[in-house]
VOPA-759256 format. One record per residue (C-alpha): x, y, z; residue in one letter; residue number from 1. Coordinates in steps of 0.2 Angstrom, whole numbers, always signed. Layout:
REM residues N
SITE      px      py      pz   fido   zaba
SITE       X       Y       Z      A    NUM
...
//
This chain:
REM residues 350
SITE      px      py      pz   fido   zaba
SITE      -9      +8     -31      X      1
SITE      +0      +6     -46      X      2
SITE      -6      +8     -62      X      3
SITE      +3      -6     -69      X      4
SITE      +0     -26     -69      X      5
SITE     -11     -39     -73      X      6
SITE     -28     -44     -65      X      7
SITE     -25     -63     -60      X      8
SITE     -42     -65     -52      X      9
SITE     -60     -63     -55      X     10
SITE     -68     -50     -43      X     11
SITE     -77     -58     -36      X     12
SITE     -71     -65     -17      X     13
SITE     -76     -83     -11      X     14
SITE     -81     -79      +4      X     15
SITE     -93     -69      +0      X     16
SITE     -97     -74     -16      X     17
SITE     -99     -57     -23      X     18
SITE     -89     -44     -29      X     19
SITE     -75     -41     -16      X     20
SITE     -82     -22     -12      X     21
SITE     -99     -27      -9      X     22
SITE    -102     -21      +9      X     23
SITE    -106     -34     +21      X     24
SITE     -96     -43     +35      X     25
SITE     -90     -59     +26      X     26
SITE     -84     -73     +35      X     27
SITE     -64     -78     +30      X     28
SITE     -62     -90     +43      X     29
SITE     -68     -94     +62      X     30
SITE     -68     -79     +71      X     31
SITE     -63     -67     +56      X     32
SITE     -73     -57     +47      X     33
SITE     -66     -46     +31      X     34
SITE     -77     -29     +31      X     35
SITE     -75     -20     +14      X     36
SITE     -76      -1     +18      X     37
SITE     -80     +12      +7      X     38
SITE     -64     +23      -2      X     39
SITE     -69     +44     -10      X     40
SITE     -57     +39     -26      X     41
SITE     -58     +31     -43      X     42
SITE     -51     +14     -47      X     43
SITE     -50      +8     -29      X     44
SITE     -67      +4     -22      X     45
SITE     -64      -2      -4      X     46
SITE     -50      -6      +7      X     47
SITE     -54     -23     +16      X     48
SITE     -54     -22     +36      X     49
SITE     -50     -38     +46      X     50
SITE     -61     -40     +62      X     51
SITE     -52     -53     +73      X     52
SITE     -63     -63     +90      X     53
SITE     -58     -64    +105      X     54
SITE     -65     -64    +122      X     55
SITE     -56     -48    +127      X     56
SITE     -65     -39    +111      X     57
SITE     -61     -35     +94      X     58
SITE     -43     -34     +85      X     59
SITE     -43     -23     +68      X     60
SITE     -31     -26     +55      X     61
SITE     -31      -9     +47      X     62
SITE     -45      +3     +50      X     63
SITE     -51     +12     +32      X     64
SITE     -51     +32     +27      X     65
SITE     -59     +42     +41      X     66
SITE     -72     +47     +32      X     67
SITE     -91     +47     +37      X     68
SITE     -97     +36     +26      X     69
SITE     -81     +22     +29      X     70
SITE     -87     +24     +48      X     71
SITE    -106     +23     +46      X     72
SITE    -103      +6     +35      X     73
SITE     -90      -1     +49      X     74
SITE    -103      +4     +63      X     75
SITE    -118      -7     +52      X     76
SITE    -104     -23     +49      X     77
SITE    -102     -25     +67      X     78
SITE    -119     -22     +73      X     79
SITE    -122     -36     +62      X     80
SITE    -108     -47     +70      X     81
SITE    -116     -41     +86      X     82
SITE    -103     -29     +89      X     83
SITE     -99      -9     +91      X     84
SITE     -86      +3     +89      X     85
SITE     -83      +1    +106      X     86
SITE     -79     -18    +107      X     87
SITE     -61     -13     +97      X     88
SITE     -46     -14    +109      X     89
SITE     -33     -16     +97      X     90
SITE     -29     -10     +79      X     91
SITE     -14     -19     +68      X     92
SITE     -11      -4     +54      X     93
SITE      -2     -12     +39      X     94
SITE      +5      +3     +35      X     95
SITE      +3     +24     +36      X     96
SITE      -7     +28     +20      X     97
SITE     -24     +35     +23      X     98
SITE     -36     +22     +19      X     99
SITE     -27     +11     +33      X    100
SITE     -23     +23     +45      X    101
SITE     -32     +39     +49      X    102
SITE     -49     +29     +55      X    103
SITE     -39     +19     +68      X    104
SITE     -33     +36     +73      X    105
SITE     -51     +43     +74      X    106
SITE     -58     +30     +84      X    107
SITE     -44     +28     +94      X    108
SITE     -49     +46     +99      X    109
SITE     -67     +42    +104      X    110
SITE     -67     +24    +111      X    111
SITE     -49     +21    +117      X    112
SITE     -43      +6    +107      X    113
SITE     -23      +4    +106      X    114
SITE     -17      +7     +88      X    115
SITE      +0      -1     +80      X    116
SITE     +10      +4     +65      X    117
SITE     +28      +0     +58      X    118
SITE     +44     +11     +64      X    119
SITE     +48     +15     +45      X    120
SITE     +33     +23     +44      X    121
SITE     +37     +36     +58      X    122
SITE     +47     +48     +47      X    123
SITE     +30     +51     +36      X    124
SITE     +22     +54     +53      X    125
SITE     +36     +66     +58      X    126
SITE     +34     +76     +42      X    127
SITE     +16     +77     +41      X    128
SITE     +16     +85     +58      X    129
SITE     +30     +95     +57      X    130
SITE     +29    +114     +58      X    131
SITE     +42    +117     +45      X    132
SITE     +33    +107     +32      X    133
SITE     +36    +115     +15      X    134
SITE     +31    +108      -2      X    135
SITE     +24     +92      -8      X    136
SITE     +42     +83      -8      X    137
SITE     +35     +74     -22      X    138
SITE     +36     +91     -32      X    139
SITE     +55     +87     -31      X    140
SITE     +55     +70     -34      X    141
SITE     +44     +74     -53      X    142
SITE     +57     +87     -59      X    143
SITE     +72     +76     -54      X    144
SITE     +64     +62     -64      X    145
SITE     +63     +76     -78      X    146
SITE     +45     +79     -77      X    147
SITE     +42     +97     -71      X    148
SITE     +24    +101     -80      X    149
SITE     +17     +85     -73      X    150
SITE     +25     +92     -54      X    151
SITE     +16    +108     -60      X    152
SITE      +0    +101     -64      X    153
SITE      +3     +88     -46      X    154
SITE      +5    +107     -37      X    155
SITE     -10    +112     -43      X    156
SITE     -20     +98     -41      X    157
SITE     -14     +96     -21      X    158
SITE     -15    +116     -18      X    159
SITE     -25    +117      -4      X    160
SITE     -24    +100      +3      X    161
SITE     -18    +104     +20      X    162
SITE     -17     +88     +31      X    163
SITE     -29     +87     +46      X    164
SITE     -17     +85     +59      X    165
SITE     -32     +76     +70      X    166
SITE     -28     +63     +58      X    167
SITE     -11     +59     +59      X    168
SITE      -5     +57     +77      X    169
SITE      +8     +46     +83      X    170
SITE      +3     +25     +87      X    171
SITE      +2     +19    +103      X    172
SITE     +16      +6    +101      X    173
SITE     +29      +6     +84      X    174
SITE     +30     -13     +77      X    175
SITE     +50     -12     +75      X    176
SITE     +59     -29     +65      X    177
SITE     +52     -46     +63      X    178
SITE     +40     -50     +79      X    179
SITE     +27     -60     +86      X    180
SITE      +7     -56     +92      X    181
SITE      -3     -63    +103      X    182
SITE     -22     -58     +97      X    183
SITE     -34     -70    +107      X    184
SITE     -31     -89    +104      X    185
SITE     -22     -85     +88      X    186
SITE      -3     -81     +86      X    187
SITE      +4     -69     +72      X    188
SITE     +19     -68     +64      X    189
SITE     +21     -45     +61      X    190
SITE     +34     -47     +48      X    191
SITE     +43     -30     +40      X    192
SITE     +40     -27     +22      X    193
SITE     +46     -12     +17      X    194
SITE     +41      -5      -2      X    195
SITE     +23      +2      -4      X    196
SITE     +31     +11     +12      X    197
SITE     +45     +10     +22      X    198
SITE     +35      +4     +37      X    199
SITE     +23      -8     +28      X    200
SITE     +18     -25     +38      X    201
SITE     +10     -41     +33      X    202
SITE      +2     -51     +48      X    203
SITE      +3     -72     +45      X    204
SITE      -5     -84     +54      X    205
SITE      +2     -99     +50      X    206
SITE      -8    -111     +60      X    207
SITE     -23    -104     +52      X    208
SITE     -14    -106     +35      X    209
SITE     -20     -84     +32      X    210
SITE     -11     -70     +28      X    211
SITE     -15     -53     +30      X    212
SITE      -6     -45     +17      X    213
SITE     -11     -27     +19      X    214
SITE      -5     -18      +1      X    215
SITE      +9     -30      -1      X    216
SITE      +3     -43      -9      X    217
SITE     -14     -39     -19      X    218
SITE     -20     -50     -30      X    219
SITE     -25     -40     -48      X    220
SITE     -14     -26     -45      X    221
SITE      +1     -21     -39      X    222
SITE      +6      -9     -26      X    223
SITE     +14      +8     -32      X    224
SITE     +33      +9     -28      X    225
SITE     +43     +25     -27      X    226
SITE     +28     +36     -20      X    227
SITE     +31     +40      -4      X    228
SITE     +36     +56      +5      X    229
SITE     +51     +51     +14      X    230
SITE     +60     +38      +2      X    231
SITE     +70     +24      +4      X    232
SITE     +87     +24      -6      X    233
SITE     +79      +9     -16      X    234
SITE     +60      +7     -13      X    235
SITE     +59      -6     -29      X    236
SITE     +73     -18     -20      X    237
SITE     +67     -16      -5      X    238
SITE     +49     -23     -11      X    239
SITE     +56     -37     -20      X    240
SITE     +67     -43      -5      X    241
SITE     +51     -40      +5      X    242
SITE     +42     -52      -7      X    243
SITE     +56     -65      -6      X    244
SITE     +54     -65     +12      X    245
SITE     +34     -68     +11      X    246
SITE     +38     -83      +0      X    247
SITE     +49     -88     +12      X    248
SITE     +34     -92     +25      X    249
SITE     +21    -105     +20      X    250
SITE     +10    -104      +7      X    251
SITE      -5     -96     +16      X    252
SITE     -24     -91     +10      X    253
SITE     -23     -71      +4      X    254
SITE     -31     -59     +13      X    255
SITE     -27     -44      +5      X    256
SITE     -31     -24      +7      X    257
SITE     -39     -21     -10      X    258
SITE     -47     -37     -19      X    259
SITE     -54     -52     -15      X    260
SITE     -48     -65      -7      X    261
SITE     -36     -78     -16      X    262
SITE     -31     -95     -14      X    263
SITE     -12     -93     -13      X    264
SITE      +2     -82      -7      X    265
SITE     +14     -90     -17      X    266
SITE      +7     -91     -35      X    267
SITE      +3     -71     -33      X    268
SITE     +22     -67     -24      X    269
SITE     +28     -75     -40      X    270
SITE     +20     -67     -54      X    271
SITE     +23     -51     -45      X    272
SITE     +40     -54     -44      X    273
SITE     +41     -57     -61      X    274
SITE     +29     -44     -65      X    275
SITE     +43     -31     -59      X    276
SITE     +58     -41     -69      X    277
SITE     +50     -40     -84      X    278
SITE     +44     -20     -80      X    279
SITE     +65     -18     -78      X    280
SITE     +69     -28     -94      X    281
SITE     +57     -16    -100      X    282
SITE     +65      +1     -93      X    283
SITE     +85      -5     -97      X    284
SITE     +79      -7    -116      X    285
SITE     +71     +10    -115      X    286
SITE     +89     +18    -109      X    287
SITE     +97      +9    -123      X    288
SITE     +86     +15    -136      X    289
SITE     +90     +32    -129      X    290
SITE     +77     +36    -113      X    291
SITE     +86     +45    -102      X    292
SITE     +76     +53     -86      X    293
SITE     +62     +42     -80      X    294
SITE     +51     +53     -86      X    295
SITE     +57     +48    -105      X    296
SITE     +57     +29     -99      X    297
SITE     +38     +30     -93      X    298
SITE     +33     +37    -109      X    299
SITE     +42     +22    -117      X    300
SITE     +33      +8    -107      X    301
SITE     +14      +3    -110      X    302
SITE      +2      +7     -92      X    303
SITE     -13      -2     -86      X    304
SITE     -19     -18     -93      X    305
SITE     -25      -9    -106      X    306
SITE      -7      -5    -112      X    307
SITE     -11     +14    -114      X    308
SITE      +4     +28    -115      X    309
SITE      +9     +40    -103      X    310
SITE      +2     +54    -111      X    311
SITE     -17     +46    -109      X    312
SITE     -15     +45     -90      X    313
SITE     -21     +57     -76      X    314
SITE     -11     +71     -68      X    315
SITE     -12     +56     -54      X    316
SITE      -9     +44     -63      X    317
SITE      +6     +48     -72      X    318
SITE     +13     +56     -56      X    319
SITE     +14     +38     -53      X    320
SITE     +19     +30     -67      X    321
SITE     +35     +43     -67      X    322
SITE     +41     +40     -51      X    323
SITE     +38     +22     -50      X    324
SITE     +48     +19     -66      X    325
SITE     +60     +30     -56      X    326
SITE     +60     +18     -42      X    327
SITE     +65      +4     -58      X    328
SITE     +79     +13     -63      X    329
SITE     +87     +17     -46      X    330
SITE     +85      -4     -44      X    331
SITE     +93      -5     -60      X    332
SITE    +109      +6     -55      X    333
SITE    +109      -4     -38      X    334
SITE    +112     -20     -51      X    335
SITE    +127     -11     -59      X    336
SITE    +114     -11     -74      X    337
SITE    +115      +7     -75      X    338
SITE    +125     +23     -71      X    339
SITE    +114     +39     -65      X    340
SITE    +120     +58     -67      X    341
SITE    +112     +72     -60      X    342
SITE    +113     +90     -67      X    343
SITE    +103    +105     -62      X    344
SITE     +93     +93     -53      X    345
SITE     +86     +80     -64      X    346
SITE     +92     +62     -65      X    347
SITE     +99     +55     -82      X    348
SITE    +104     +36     -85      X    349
SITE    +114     +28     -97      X    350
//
């Protein structure tokens, strides 16, 4: 997630009428439950997992981290919706990160369900699994944005991380372009909105006035841009066009992947969109006074709510905040905003 924005709602989710993490099997509608699971990482507590009804068994939207302790709480939520592992036939993945992903995968594996994910997302897949994978290519990405001890420090802090192949097979089926799905007596609209990844899906039901939003529209933060393995040519425009297309669609309760849930898609597309206009505002006035890598940019802008420097941030974190002020800057040179030069491999903008 990024580490910039602003928090627009109290933590607290209505539906359960605690704070959004507290584990439970909440109630978002007829037939829906959102299950809070369990995330090994600081900041983000939980991702939220959508049980869906139907006479046929359960459909998941996004399954959590496969990790024991996300599968013991999802085994406990259903048994209290008189449910198992077992009753999941289908899983709708919002996209290929880890916390929405690798459980589907793992269950999957043991009980058979049928798992879903978005064609952009394949070419993360491919690289994961490939036998000539290399480097992090986020290595790269940190000293072409003029930041070689934070990709250093990113090199240590990764070493060792080998991905657990078991993990990150290929779907059953690849959501490809603008469709609709049939998931018991309701009707969703699987619309592409690439950014957070290239792949990324948001699932509306419009009848139902709900959308599942996955990490594309959350409701106190915003999603990180420009940190992806296999990046688009302009992740930040594609997010925005993504969000314009959510707005597009009626405004619908949010049912997001991380927070609680929240009242209106449209208010929260709005103020991210101008989040990310102000963010670029920010960035151009950075070049002219004399920023010239991201890397310089970042360190000219204020993170979190809290408005601290780069300088204050994690290795993690101000991998982040470089390569999404990256993704700012390409947008800006896709407006004619900005020209960008590349010598001995790093980016420069003017």
């Amino acid at each position: 997630m990024s580490i910039s924005g602003t928090p627009t709602a109290f933590a607290v989710s209505p539906d359960s009428g605690e704070h959004w993490s507290k584990e439970g099997a909440w109630k978002v509608a007829e037939g829906i439950h959102r299950i809070p699971l369990p995330l090994p990482m600081d900041g983000l507590k939980a991702v939220n997992v959508y049980v869906l009804e139907t006479e046929d068994g359960l459909t998941l939207i996004d399954g959590g981290w496969a990790i024991e302790a996300s599968r013991t709480l999802l085994e406990k939520s259903l048994a209290d919706l008189g449910a198992a592992v077992g009753d999941i036939r289908r899983f709708l993945v919002t996209h290929v990160h880890r916390d929405h992903y690798t459980q589907a995968v793992t269950i999957r594996r043991a009980v058979g369900s049928h798992v879903s994910l978005g064609l952009g997302d394949k070419a993360t897949l491919d690289l994961i699994n490939s036998p000539d994978l290399g480097e992090d290519p986020h290595l790269a990405m940190l000293i072409e944005a003029g930041a070689p001890h934070i990709a250093r420090a990113w090199a240590d802090f990764t070493r060792g991380s080998t991905p657990d192949l078991d993990l990150w097979a290929y779907p059953d089926a690849w959501f490809d372009g603008d469709l609709q799905l049939t998931v018991g007596e309701r009707t969703l609209d699987a619309v592409h909105t690439p950014g957070h990844t290239r792949g990324h899906y948001v699932f509306a039901d419009t009848a139902g006035e709900l959308l599942f939003a996955g990490d594309h529209v959350l409701p106190t933060i915003t999603p990180s841009i420009g940190f992806e393995p296999v990046l688009a040519p302009d992740p930040l425009g594609d997010f925005m066009a993504s969000l314009a297309r959510v707005r597009e669609l009626p405004d619908l309760r949010l049912l997001p992947a991380h927070g609680p849930v929240a009242p209106s898609s449209h208010t929260r597309v709005d103020e991210l969109l101008a989040h990310h206009e102000e963010r670029l505002a920010l960035s151009l006035a950075a070049v002219r006074g004399g920023a010239q890598t991201s890397y310089d940019v970042a360190g000219e802008l204020p993170w979190t709510r809290h408005g601290r420097r780069l300088p204050e941030l994690d290795v993690f974190n101000s991998a982040l905040a470089t390569l999404e002020t990256r993704a700012h800057l390409s947008l800006l040179v896709a407006r004619g905003e900005l020209t960008r030069t590349e010598t001995d491999g790093v980016a420069t903008y003017a």
